[in-house]
N, C-alpha and C positions, 0 to 999 in steps of 0.2 A: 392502572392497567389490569385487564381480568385476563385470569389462566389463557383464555380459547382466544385473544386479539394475538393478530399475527404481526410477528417483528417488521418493522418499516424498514426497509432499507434503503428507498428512495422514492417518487410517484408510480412508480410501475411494475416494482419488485416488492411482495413483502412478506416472508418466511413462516409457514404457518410455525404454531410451538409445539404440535404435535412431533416435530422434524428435529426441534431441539432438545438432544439430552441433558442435562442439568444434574451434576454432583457437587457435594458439599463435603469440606472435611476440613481438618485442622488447618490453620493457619499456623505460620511459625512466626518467631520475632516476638518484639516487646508485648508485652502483656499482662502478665504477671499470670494470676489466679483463672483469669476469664480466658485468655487464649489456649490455658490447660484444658478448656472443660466444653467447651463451644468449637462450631463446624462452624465458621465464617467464611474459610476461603472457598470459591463457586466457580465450580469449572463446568464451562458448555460447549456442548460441541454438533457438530453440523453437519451432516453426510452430504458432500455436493453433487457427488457421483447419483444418490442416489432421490435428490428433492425433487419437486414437483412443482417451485416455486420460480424454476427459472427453465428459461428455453434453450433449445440447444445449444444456439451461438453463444446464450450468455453465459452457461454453463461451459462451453471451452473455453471462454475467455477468463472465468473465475480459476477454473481449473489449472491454466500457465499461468496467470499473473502468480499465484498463489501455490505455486507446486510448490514450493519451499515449504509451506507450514500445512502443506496435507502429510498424512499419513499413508498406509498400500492403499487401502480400502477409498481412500478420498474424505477421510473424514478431519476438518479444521478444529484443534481445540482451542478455546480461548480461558483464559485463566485469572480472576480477581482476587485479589485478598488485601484493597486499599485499607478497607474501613473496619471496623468492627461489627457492623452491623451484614447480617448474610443477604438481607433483602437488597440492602443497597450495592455489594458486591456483584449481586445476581442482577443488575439492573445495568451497573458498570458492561460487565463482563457480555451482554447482550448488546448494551451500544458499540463495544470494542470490535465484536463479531458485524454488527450492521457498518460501521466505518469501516470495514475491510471489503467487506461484500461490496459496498458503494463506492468503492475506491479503485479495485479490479473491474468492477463492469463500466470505467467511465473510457470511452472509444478515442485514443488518442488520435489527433489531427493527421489527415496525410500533408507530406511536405509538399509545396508544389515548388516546383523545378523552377529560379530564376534566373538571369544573363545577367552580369554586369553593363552597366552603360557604356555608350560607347565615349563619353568623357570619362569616368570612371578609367578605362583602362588606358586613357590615352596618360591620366593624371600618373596611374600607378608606373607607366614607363617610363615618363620624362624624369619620375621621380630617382627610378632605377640605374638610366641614365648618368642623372647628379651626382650621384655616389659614385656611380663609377668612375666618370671622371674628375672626381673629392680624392677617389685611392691612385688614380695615376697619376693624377699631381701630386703627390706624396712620393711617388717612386722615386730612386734614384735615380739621374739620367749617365749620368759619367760626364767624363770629358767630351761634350760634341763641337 
């Protein structure tokens, strides 16, 4: 993948890296020697508010799916520190940001409105029925 190819996030969307910022800094956890000394863990991040990769509607639609993991500004960060290597965190860390992107802009179905049959409800009464007359033959009657 070279610097200037822009993130995929689906056939129709796909983020230039001019848009994404990229830091790098310590990782914590096992390691020993190498995790003292090395910037592995790769945080990138996305200003949605402010891209030029997506259109309006898709753009309010990333914006509530995902209001939780913006920030004021509208900026998403995503944050790796699987591996040891920083290339591959940064690689991580970019698919994690495009499986979110691509997961908010996918347009959930509308319901469409259906009626029960009209055996269907005939079955759910007669059923209703049973039972009820199952608890009144249970009742006590007394002496009649």
């Amino acid at each position: 993948m070279a610097p200037d190819d822009p993130l995929k996030v689906n056939a129709s969307v796909a983020i230039p890296r001019a848009e994404l910022g990229v830091r790098a800094s310590r990782a914590g956890g096992p390691g020993g020697q190498h995790v003292n000394t090395s910037s592995t863990k790769v945080e990138v991040t996305w200003n949605v508010t402010a891209s030029t990769a997506l259109s309006e509607t898709a753009k309010g639609r990333v914006l509530l799916a995902l209001a939780s993991r913006l920030d004021t500004n509208g900026t998403i960060r995503v944050v790796a520190s699987d591996t040891r290597s920083q290339r591959q965190n940064r690689e991580l860390a970019e698919e994690r940001l495009a499986a979110l992107v691509r997961h908010a802009l996918v347009v959930p179905r509308t319901r469409k409105k259906t009626r029960p049959t009209r055996a269907s409800v005939e079955r759910r009464l007669t059923a209703k029925k049973r039972s009820g007359e199952k608890k009144r033959d249970r009742r006590f009657r007394g002496d009649d």
